[in-house]
N, C-alpha and C positions, 0 to 999 in steps of 0.2 A: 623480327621478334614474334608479329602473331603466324609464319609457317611454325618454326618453331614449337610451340606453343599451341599450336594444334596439333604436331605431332607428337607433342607429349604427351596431350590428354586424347589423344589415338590409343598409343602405347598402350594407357591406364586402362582403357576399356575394350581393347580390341586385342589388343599384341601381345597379352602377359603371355606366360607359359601355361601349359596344363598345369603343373603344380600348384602356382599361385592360385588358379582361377579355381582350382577344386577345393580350397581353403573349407571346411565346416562352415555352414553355417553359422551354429554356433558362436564359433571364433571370432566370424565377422560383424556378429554383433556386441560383441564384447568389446571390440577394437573400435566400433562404431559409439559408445557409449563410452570410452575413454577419451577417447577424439574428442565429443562433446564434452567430453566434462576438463580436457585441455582449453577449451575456446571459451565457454560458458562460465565457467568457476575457477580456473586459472586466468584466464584473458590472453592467454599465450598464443596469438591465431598463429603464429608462422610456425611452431610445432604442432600444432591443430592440423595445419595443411600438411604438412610430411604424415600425420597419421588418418589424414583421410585419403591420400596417396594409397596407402596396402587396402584399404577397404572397397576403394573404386578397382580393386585387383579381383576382389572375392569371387567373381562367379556370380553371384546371386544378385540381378537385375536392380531389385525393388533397392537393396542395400548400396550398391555400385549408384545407381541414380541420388538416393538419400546424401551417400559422402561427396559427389561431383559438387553436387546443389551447398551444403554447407561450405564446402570447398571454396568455391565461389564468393559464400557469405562472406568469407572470414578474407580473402581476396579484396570484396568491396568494401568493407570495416577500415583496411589497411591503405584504401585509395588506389589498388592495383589495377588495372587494365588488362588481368587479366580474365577477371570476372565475367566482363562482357563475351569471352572465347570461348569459356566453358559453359554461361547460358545456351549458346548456339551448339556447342555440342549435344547437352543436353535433349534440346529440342526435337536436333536429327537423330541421333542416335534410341531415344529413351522413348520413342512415341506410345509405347505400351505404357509406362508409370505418367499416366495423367496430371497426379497431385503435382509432379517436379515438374510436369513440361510447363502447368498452368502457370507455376508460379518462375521459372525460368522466361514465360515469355511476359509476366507481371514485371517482371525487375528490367526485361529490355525496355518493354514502354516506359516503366518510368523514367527511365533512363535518358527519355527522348522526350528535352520541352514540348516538341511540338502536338507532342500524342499525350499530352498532360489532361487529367481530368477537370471540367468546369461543373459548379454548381456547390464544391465542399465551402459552404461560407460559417466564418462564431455570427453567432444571431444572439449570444449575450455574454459581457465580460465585467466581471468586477466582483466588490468584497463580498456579496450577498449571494454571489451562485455557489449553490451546491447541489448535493447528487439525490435526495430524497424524495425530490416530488417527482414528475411528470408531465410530459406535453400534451395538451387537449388536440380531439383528432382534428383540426382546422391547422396547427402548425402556430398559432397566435399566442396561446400562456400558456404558462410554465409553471408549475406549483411548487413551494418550495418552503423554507424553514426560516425563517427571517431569528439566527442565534441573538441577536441582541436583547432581545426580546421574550424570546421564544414562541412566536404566534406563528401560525400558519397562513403563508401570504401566496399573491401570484404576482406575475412578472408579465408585463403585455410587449411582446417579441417588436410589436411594430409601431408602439408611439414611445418604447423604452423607458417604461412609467412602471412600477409598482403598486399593488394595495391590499393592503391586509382585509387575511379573510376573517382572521381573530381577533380575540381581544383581553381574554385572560392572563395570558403569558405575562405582557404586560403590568397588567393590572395588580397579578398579586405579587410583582415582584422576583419572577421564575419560580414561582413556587408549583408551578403547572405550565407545560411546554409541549410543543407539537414534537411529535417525531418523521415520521414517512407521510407519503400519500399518494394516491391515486386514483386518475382522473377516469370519469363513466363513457362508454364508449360513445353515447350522443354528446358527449361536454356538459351536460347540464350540471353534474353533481361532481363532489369530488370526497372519498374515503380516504380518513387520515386515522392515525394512531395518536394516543392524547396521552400525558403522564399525569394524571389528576392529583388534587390536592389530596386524593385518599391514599394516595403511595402506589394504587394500580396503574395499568397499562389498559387502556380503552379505545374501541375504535369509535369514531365517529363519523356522521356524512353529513354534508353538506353541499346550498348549489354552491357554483362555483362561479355565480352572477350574483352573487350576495350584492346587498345595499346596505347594508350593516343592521337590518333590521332582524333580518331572521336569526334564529338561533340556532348552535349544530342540535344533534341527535343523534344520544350515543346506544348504538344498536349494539356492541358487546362489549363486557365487563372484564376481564382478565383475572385469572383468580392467583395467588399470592405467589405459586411457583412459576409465572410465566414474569421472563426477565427481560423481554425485549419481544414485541408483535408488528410486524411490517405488514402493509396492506400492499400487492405487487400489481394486481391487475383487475378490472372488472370484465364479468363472461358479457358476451354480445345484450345478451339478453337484460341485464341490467339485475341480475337476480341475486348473482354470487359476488364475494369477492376474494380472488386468491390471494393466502395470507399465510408470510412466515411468519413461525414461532418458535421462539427459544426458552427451553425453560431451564430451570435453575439446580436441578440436575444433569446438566451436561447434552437432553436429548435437542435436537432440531427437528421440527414437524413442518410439513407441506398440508396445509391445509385449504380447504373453502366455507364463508365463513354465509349465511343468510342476510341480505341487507334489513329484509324485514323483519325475520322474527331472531334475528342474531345467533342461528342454529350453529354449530360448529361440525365438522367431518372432517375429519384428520385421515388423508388420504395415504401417507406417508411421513416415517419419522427417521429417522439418520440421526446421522454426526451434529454437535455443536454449532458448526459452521453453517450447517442446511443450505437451500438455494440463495444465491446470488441474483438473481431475477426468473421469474414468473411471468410467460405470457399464454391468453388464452388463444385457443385457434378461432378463423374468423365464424365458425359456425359453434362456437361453445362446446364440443366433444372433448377437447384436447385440451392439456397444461402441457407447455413446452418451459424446461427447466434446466439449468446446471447443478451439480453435487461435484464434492470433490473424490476422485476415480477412487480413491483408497481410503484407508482412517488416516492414512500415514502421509499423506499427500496433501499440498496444495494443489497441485495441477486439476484440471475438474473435466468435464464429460458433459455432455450433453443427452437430457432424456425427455418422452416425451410420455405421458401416461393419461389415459381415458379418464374421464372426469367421474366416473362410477366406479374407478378404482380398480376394473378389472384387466388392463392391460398396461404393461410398464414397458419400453422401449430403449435402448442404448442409441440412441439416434447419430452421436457423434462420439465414436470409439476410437480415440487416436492417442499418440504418445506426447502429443501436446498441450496445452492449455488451452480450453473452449470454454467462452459463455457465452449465454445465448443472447440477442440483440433482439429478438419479437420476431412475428408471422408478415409476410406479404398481405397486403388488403387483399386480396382473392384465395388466400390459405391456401395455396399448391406452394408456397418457398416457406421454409426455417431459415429465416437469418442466424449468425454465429459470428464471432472472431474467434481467430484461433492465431499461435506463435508460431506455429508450424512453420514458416520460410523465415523467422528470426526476428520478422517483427510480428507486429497485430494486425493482422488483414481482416478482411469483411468477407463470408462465405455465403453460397446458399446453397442449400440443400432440396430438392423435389421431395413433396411429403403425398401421398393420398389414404386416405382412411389412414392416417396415425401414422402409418408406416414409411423409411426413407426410400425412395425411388434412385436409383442408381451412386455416382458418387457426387462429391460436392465440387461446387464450382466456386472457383476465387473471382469475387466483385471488384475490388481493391488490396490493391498489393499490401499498401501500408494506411492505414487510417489514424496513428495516432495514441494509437489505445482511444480507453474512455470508457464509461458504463454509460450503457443503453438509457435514455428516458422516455424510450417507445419511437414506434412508428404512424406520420398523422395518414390521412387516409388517404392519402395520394401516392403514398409510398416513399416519404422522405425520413431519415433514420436522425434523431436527436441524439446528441452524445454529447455527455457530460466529459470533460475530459481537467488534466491540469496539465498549467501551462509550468513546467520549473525549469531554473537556471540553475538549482542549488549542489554547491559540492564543497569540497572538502581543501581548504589550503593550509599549508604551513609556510612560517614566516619567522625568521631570527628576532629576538625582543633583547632588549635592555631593559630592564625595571627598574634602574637606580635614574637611569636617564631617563624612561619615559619615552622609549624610543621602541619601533616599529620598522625592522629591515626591509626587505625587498620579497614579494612573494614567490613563493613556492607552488607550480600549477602540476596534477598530475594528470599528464596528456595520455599516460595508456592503463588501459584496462579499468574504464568509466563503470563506475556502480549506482542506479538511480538512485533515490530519496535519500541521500546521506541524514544521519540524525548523532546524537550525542557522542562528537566525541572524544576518545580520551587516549593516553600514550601507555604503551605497555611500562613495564617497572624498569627496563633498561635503556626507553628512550629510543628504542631502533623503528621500532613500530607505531603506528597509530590505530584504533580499531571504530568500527561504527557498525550504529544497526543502519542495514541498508536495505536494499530490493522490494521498498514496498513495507516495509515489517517484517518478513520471515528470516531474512539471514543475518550474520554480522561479516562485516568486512573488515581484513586486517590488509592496511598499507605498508607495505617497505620504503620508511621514509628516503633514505637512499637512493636508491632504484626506482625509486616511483609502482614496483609490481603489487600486485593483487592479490587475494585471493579470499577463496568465501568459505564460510562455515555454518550451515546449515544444523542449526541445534534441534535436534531430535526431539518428533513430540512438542515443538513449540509451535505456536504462529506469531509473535511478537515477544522478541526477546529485548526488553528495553533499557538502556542505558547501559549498556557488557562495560564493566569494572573488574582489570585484569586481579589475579592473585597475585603476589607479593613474588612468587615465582614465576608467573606467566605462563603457567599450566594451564588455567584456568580463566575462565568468566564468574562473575555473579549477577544474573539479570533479572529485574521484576518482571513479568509474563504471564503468559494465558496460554493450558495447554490445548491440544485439540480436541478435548471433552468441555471448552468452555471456561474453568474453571481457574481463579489467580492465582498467582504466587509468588513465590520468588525460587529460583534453579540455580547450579551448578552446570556451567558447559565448556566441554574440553575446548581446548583454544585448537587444536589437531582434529579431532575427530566428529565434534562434534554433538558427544554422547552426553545425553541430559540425564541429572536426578535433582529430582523436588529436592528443597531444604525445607521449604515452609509452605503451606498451601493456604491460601485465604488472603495474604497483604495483595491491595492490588498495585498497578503500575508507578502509584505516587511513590511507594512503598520508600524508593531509593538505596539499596542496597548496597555496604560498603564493607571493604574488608577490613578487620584489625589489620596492623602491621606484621604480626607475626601468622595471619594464616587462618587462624583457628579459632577466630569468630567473624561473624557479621553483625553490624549495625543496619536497624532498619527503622523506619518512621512508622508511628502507628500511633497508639495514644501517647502521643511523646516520641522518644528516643528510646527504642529496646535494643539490648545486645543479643544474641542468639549465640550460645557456646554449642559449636560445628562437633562436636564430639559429643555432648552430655545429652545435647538439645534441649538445655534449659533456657531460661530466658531471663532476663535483669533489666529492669527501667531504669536509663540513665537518669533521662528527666522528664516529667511530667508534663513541661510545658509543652503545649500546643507547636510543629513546625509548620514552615509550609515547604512541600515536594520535597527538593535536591537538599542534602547535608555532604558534608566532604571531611574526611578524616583528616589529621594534619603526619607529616611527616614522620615525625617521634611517635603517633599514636595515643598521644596525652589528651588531645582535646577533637573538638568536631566542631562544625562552624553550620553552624543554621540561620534560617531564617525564622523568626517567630511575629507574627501579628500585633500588634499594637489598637492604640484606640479606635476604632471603624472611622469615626469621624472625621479623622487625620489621613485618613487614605496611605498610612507609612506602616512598615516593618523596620524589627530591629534583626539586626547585622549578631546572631549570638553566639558566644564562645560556652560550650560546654565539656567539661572536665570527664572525661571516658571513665573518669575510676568513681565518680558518683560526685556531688558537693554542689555548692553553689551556679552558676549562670553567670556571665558577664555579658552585658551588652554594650559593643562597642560604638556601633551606628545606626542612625536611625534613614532609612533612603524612603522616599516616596515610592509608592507603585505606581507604575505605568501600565496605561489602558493595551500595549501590546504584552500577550501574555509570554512572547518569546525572550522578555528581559527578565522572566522570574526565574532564570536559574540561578545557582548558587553561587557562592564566591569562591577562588581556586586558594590554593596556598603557595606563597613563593616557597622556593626548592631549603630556605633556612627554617622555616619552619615560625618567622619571624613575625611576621603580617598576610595580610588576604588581598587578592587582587575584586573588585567588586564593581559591577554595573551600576550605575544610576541613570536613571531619565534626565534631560536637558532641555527643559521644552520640546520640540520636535524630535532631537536627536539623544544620544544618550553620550555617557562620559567614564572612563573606566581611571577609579581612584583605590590608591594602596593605601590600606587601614594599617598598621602597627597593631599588635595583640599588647602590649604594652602599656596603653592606652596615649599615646602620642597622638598627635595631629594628624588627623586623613591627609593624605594629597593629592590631588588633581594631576594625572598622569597626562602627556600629551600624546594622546594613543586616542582615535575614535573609533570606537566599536561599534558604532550605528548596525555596519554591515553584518556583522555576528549573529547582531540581534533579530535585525531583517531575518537572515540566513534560518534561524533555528526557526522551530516549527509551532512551536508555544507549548503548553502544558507542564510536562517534566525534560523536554526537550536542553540540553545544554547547548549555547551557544560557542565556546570556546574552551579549550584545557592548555594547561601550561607543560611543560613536560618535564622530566626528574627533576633533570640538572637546572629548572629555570632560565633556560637562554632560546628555547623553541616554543613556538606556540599555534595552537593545531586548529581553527575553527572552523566555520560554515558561512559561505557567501552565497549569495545569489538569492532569488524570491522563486516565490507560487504563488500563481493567479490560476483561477478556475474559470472554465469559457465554458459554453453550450453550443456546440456542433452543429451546423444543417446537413446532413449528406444528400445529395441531391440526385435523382438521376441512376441510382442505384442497382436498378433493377432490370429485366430486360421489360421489354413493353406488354409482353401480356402477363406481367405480374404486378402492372403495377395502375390496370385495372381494376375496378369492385366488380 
């Protein structure tokens, strides 16, 4: 099998004809970008590889290496043994394409326990890690966001203790909350970003050895159009702090901000989005930074620009996704990851006076993903990362019985972060937003196949609710100028147009029955008529998130707040054509926010299917709209609830005909990284 098998991929790269091998360029990149978007957004690797087949044909080296290399990927994806035959060709044959031999011989090592890397250890796991603070340069604490709260705490890596460095948050109730922060390059201090009882966005410093006596000291003020300010890094020198800002007209600014006199210089301003991480170089000249490549684009790029604003740099120009990880303690390497070989690898780049020094070098094949929380001074890289199992199943239900068939696993064509979702109008399909936020994924429940849609102009297309025809989506969103809404997205192509601009993500948008309006949450319940674009309050009262149309179109089923004191919501039936309110049940709130989605409708139009909490676990009971007796279903939804992600998040959907049911299992837990060992030995000197 492997002669074979090396004479094939001989063939491919040696034996074609003139004809084939003199293919356009061109051509070959066209052919090379459908291939990809066979493997990547179909999930179809095994017609992937017949159309990286003609492109390993082209003639053009760099191209011929690129389709070998995914070739392979999509080979190892499938469990093939072939992969291993084509690395090796690679190797010998490609020695001039660097990038593919580095990462062809990245994939044999891994490949080999025994040539496996030591030193990547989590150094912290549980509910309270998140991605906003930073590690002091000794590798010992962690700054971070304690959300219960909302103070500003640290986390000590080596006696696994926490301790708040705040006390406000607390105090007033969240009426004031930490945001980001970042730690001083000797550890003494640490700059965080504050949301004050005045409604601004404030940065603040503090040490970071507090004893609870001292008080912070807020060195700059935020003035009304700044919507979101991140403090990413402090210069060597203790003087600057680099700081994104987002303001409320849609721009992103790269800034440096004065610790002392809270001067601000705005060295650069962009997209919405702005930098994803800020680090400074080890001699303070430099901000090394990612933007994303285009307006149109998530993918993002890596730049590097003088800190007096007179030089800007492309430092990592690739057709991949790069963000940047921080500097080596001796500032001769830029760290990066990039997807370039399919997954997230760890790069380094040779930098000297700002500029990059030949090409990059791959550290690690696969790290994981993760966002950087800096580098401590020895040269160990912290990485936020999450840990999920979460996807997508369906399962046959009886609702008269109370009954829960046998699960439904979709073994090919895996899409990360499934979220809300829901069954197209004829029951064949399932859709969700997936990849992180930016796409939606539609299932062929049948076939188990794939495939993605990428809504134009969006980054978070949330809760996709098919149209009545299945032409369409309606999703609340945020487009790449920042700014909310709620959209229209082809279910085929794609193509997005605003409906409404301003609701944000709780919004909840739903179709009429027949097409030609939307329901959405706002002060109350408003309709928006899709043609006139006028607007009509159903009702006034107050919901919370998710509402769901009922099958006839007659009514909508909310949730609306009750006494505070009582910690419950009522279960509400509201009349689409205007009039009264009925509340049928009153359910407790539970402290996980993943059970506040909404109730479904059985396919009669009859009653609501509905979560409640159960002490630990939770309980899924069929209301009658009728006003009949609830019932206690013997169905446990715990896992559903686990599975969703909290907020406007839905844990489970029913589907037309009421006999499928499509939810979300599995958890996310968030870990912090050590990557150890990283670098070669003279970089990872001071």
């Amino acid at each position: 099998m492997k002669r074979i098998l090396a004479m094939v991929v001989l063939a491919l790269t040696a034996g074609a004809g003139p004809a084939l091998r003199a293919q356009p360029a061109r051509s070959a990149e066209a052919q090379l970008r459908a291939a990809q978007h066979t493997e990547e957004v179909e999930g179809n690797l095994k017609e992937a590889i017949e159309l990286y087949k003609a492109v390993a044909r082209s003639g053009n080296r760099a191209l011929e290496a690129t389709a070998l290399l995914r070739m392979a990927e999509c080979h190892r994806k499938l469990g093939d043994a072939q992969a291993r035959e084509i690395y090796e060709q690679i190797i010998r044959r490609y020695a001039d394409q660097r990038d593919a031999v580095a990462i062809a011989q990245a994939r044999l090592t891994a490949a080999n326990p025994a040539a496996s890397i030591k030193g990547d250890r989590a150094v912290w796991t549980g509910p309270k890690v998140d991605l906003f603070g930073r590690v002091s340069p000794d590798g010992r604490l962690i700054t971070y966001v304690d959300w219960e709260v909302g103070d500003l705490a640290v986390h000590d890596v080596v006696t696994n203790t926490d301790r708040a460095l705040t006390t406000d948050g607390k105090a007033t109730g969240y009426a004031q909350f930490a945001e980001a922060s970042a730690v001083s390059r000797d550890g003494a201090f640490v700059a965080y970003s504050w949301f004050s009882d005045k409604q601004v966005r404030e940065l603040r410093v503090m040490s970071l050895h507090v004893n609870g006596a001292e008080k912070p000291r807020t060195f700059f003020s935020g003035s009304a159009d700044i919507s979101f300010i991140s403090p990413r890094d402090w210069s060597p020198d203790g003087r600057w702090v680099a700081t994104s800002i987002q303001r409320k007209d849609g721009t992103g600014q790269l800034a440096v901000i004065n610790v002392a006199d809270g001067s601000l210089r705005v060295l650069k301003s962009a997209g919405w989005s702005g930098p994803n991480r800020m680090f400074f170089s080890s001699d303070g000249r430099y901000i090394a930074y990612d933007l994303p490549a285009t307006d149109a684009s998530e993918q993002r790029d890596v730049f590097i620009m003088a800190v007096d604003a007179t030089r800007e740099i492309r430092a990592v120009d690739h057709t991949a996704d790069e963000r940047v990880m921080g500097w080596s303690p001796d500032g001769t390497r830029l760290l990066f990851s990039s997807d370039r070989t399919g997954t997230a690898g760890l790069w380094s780049l040779s930098v000297a006076d700002g500029k990059p020094q030949g090409a990059p070098e791959l550290l690690r094949a696969d790290t994981g993903g993760g966002e950087s929380l800096g580098l401590t001074a020895s040269g160990t890289l912290y990485l936020f990362k999450q840990i999920t199992s979460r996807d997508v199943r369906v399962a046959p239900i009886d609702v008269a019985a109370g009954k829960l068939g046998n699960l439904t696993s979709f073994v090919r064509g895996f899409v990360p972060d499934p979220r809300d979702p829901h069954w197209s109008p004829d029951g064949k399909y399932v859709a969700y937003q997936a990849c992180g936020g930016p796409c939606i994924a539609i299932r062929t429940v049948e076939s188990g196949d794939v495939r993605k849609v990428l809504p134009r102009g969006l980054l978070y297309p949330r809760d996709p609710q098919w149209s009545p025809d299945g032409r369409f989506f309606i999703v609340a969103g945020r487009d790449r100028n920042g700014r909310n809404g709620i959209f229209k997205v082809d279910s085929q192509s794609g193509e997005t147009t605003s409906v409404i601009m301003g609701p944000g993500f709780g919004s909840s948008p739903q179709w009429s029955r027949d097409g030609r309006k939307i329901y959405y949450t706002g002060n109350g319940i408003v309709e928006r008529d899709l043609e006139s674009g006028t607007d009509r309050t159903v009702t006034d009262r107050p919901v919370i998130r998710n509402i769901s149309v009922s099958p006839d179109g007659r009514s909508i089923a909310a949730r609306t707040p009750t006494d505070e004191g009582t910690r419950t919501f009522a279960l509400l039936l509201v009349p689409t054509a205007g009039g009264p309110s009925r509340e049928l049940l009153h359910v407790p709130q539970s402290e996980d926010w993943g059970s506040t989605h909404t109730a479904e409708w059985t396919a009669d139009g009859q009653a609501l299917l509905v979560v409640r909490p159960k002490g630990s676990r939770h309980e899924l009971v069929l209301v009658p709209i009728d006003g009949s007796q609830p019932r206690t279903l013997g169905i446990d939804p715990t896992s559903w609830i686990e599975g969703a992600v909290g907020g406007v998040d839905r844990g489970f959907s029913l589907s037309p005909d009421g006999r499928q049911l499509a939810f979300l299992t599995g958890k996310t837990a968030a870990e912090v990284w050590a990557l150890e060992n990283i670098l070669p030995a003279r970089s990872s000197r001071r």
